[in-house]
DONU-485067 format. One record per residue (C-alpha): residue number from 1; x, y, z. Coordinates in Angstrom, 2 decimals, always signed. Example, Ala and Ser with C-alpha at 12.3 -4.5 7.8 and 13.67 -1.06 7.14 Angstrom:
! residues 2
1,+12.30,-4.50,+7.80
2,+13.67,-1.06,+7.14
This chain:
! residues 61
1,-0.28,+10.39,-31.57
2,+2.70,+9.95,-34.30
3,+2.54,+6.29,-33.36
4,-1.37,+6.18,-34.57
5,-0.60,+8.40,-37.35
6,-3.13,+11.32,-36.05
7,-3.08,+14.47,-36.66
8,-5.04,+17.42,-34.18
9,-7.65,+17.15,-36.43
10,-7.95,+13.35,-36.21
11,-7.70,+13.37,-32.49
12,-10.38,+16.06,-32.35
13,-12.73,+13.90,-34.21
14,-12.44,+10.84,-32.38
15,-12.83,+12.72,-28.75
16,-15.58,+14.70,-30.29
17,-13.42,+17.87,-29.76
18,-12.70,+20.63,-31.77
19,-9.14,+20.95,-33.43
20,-8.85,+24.41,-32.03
21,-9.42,+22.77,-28.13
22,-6.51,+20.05,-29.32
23,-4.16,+22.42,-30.69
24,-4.68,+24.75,-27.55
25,-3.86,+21.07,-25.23
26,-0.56,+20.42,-26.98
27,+0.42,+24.30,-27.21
28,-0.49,+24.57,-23.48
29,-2.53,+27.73,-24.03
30,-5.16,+26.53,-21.45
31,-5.52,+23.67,-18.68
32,-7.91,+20.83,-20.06
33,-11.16,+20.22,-18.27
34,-11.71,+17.36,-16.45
35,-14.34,+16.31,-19.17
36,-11.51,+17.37,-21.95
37,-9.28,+15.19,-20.74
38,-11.67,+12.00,-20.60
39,-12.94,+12.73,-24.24
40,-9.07,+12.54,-25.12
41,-8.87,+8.68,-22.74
42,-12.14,+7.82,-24.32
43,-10.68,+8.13,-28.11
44,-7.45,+6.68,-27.50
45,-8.51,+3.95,-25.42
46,-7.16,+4.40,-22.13
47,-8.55,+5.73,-18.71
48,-7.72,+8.82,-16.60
49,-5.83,+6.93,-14.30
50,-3.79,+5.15,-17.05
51,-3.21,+8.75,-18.73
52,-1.76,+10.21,-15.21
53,-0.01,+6.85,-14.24
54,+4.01,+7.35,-14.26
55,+5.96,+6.08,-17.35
56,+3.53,+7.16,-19.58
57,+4.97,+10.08,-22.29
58,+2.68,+11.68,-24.95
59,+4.62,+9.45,-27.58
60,+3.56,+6.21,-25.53
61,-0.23,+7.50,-26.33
């Protein structure tokens, strides 16, 4: 997300998520939803298999 320059907030909007639901991801106060996780693919651009595929860290995304 740094590399984008987004914020929680920004990433929220673009999956259609609320900021609360992407602060709760990233503090790991709950396990995503399968449908979670594809809004987060869906805004930045990548697919479920390309978000669990190995070499990828959350600073690649």
């Amino acid at each position: 997300m740094a590399e984008r320059g987004w914020t929680n907030y920004r990433l929220g909007k673009e999956a259609g998520l609320s900021q609360s639901t992407i602060t709760n991801l990233f503090n790991r106060n709950n396990a995503p939803t399968i449908p979670t996780l594809e809004a987060v693919c869906r805004a930045f651009g990548i697919t479920l298999s390309q978000f669990f595929s190995e070499g990828n860290t959350p600073a690649e995304l």
